[in-house]
VOTI-749714 format. One record per residue (C-alpha): residue number from 1; x, y, z. Coordinates in nm, 2 decimals. Layout:
BEGIN
{NUM, {X, Y, Z}}
...
This chain:
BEGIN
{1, {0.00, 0.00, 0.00}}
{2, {0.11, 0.35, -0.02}}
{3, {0.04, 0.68, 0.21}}
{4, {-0.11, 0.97, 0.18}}
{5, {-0.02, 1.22, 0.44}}
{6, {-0.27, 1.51, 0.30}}
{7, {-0.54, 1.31, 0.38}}
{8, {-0.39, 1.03, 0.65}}
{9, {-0.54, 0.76, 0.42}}
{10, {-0.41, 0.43, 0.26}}
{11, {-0.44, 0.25, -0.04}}
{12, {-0.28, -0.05, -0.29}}
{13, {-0.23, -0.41, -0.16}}
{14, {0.18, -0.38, 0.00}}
{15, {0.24, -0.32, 0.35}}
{16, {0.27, 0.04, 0.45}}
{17, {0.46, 0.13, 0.74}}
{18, {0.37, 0.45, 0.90}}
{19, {0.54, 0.67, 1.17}}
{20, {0.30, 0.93, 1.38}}
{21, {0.48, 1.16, 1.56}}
{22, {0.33, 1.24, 1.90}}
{23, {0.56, 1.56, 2.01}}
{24, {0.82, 1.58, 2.29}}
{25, {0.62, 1.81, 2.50}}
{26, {0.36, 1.56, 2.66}}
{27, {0.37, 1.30, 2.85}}
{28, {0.18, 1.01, 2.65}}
{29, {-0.11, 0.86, 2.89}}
{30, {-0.34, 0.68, 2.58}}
{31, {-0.29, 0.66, 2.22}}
{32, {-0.72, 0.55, 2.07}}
{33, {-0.72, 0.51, 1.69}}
{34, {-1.08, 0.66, 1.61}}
{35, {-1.28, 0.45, 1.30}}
{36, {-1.49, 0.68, 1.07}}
{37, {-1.84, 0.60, 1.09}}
{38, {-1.97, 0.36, 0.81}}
{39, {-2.25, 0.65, 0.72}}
{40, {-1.95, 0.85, 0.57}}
{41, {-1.86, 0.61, 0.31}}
{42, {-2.26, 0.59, 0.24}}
{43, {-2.28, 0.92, 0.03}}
{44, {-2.18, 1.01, -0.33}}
{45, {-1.88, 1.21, -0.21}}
{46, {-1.64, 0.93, -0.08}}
{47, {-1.77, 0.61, -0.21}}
{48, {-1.43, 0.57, -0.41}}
{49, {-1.30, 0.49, -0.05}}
{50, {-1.39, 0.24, 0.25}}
{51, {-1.28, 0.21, 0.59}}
{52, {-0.94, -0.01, 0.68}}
{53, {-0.94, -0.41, 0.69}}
{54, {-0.62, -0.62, 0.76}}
{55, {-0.34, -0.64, 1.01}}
{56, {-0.20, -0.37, 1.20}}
{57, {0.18, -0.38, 1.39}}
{58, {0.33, -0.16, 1.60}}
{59, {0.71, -0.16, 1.61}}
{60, {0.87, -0.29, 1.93}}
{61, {1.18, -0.06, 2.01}}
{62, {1.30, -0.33, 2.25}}
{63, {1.26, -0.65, 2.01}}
{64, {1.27, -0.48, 1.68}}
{65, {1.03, -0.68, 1.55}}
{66, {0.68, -0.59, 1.41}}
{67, {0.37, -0.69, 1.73}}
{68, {0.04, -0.76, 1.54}}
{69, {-0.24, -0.49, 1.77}}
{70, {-0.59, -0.42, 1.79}}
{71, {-0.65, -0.11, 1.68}}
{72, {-1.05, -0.15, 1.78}}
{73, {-0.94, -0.23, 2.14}}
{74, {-1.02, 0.10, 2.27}}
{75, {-0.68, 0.23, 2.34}}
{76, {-0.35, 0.14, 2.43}}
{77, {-0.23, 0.27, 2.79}}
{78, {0.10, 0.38, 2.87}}
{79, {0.24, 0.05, 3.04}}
{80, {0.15, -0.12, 2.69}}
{81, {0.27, 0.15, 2.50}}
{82, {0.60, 0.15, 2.70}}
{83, {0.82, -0.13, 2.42}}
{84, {0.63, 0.07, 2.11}}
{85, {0.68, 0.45, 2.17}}
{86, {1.02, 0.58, 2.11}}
{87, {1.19, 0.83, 2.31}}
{88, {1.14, 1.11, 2.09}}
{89, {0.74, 1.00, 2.16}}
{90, {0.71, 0.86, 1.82}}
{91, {0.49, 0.54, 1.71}}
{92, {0.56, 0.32, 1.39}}
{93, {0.30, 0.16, 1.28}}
{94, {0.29, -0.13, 0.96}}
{95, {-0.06, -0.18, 0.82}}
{96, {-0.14, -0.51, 0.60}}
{97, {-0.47, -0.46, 0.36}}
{98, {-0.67, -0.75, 0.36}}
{99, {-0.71, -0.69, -0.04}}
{100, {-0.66, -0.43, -0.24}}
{101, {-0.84, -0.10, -0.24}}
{102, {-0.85, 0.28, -0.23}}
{103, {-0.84, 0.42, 0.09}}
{104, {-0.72, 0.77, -0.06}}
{105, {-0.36, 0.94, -0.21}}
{106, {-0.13, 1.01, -0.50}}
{107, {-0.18, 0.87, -0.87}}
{108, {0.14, 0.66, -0.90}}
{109, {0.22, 0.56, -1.25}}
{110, {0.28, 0.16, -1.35}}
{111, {0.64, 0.15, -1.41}}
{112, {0.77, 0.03, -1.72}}
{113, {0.84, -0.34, -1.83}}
{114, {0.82, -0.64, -2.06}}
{115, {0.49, -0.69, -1.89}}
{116, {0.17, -0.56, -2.10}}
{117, {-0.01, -0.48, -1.81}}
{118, {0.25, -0.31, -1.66}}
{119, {0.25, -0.11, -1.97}}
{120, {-0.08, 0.02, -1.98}}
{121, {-0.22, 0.33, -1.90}}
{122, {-0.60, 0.29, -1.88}}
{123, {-0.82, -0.09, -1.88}}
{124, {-1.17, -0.08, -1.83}}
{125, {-1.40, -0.37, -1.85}}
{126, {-1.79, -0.40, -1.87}}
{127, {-1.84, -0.04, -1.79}}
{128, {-2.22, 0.04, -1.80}}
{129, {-2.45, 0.34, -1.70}}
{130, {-2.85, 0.33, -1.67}}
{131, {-3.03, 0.65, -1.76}}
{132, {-3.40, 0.52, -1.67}}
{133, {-3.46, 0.27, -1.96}}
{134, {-3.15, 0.38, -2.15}}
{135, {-2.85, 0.23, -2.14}}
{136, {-2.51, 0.33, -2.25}}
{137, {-2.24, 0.26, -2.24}}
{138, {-2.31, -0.12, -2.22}}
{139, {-2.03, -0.31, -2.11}}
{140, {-1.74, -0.11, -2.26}}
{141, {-1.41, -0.31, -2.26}}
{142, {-1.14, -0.11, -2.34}}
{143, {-0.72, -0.12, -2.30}}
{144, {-0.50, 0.18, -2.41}}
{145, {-0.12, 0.14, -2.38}}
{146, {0.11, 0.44, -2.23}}
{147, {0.20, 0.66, -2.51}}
{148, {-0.05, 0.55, -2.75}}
{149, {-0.35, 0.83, -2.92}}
{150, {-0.64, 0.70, -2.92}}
{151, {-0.95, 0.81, -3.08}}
{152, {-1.30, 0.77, -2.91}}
{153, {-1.57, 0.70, -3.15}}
{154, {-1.90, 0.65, -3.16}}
{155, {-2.30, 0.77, -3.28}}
{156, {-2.45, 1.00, -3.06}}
{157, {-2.54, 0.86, -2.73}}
{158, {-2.30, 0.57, -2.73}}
{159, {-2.19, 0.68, -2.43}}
{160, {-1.86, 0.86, -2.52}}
{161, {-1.92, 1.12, -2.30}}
{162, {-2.08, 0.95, -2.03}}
{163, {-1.78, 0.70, -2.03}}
{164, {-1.47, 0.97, -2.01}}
{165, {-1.70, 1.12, -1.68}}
{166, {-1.68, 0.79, -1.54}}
{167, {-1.32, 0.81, -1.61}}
{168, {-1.19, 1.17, -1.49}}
{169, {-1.46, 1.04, -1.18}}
{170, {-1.74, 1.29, -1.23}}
{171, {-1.96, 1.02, -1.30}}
{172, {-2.04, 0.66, -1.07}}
{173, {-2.11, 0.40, -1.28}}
{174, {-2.36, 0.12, -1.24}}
{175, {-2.11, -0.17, -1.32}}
{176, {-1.78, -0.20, -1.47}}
{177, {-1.44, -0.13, -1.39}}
{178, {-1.15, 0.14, -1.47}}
{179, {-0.80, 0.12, -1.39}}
{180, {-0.56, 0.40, -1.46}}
{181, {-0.20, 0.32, -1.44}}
{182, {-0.29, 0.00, -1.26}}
{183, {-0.51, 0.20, -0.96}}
{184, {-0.88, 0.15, -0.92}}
{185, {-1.02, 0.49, -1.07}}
{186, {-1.35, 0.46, -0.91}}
{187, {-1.19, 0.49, -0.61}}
{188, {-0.95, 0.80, -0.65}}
{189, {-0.99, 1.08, -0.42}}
{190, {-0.97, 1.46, -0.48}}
{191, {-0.60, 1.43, -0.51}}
{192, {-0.59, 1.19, -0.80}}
{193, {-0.92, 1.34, -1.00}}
{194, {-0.71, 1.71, -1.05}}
{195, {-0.46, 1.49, -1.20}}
{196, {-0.72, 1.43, -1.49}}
{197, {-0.83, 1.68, -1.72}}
{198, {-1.16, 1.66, -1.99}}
{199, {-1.30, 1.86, -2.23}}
{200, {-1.68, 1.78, -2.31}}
{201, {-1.89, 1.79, -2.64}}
{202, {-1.69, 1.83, -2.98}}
{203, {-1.34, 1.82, -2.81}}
{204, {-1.40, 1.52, -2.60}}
{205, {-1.05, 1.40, -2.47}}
{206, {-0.85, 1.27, -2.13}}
{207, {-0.51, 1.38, -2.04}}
{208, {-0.36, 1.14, -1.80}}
């Protein structure tokens, strides 16, 4: 997984290891991880992201090795965070994602290699959007290679349009997929979406 310190959020499939910095002029009594409510990942706004599921570690200064923790415990005291803080009051923390997902950050781009998938820059797959009785796009399945220009073509509500808002994440769809430089799309978060630019109607296109 990577991190996102903006907006203190996860995301990918690796291990992340992350150090929070408490500050040298308290004395730490209790250190509670709070979990967003589930009714904030309910709404249009943020359903791109969902709330944390895997394996959390603290670091043991005294073993130095990596203590598998609760984090829904209710808090962790001073007397059990007495091997985990260091004396500068800071607390490293590895988390382990269950599976992948978006829990919010940077666009990071695949890196280059004999692999095609490594190679490509957008994949989307069955991509669909209802409009009462109307349907389109209806299962787009698409691939376009880094570097490549690639025309978008289609009659008049084909679902051209509708499709690139789905992309640049202006749209939800109602099922389908879209991966953009090997990250779930329909998950990015503000940071990633003002990497994307569109121009609607006649000059239709996606920078990426």
């Amino acid at each position: 997984m990577g991190y996102g310190s903006d907006g203190l959020s996860l995301y990918g499939t690796e291990p992340v290891t992350v150090e929070y910095f408490l500050g040298t002029d308290l004395d730490v009594e209790k250190v509670a991880f709070t979990f967003i409510s589930p009714e904030f990942f309910s709404g249009e706004d943020f359903y791109y992201i969902r709330p944390f599921e895997g394996e959390a570690c603290f670091y043991n200064n005294e073993t130095k090795n990596y203590d598998p923790v609760d984090l829904s415990g209710g808090g962790f005291t001073e007397s059990v965070l007495a091997p985990y803080l260091s004396a500068e009051n800071s607390l490293v923390v590895k988390y382990t994602a269950e599976e992948g997902g978006h829990f919010g950050s940077y666009l990071d781009a695949a890196g280059a290699g004999g692999d095609r998938e490594e190679t490509l820059m957008l994949k989307i797959h069955g991509l669909k959007k209802k409009f009462g009785n109307f349907e389109a796009p209806r299962g787009l399945d698409m691939e376009v290679e880094e570097g490549a220009l690639y025309g978008f073509v289609g009659p008049n509500g084909a679902g051209k349009t509708t499709a690139i808002k789905i992309m640049a994440g202006l749209l939800k769809p109602d099922e389908g997929s879209v991966e953009i430089c090997g990250k779930d799309a329909l998950r990015f978060g503000r940071r990633q979406r003002i990497s994307l630019a569109m121009c609607p109607m006649s000059l239709a296109c996606m920078t990426i």
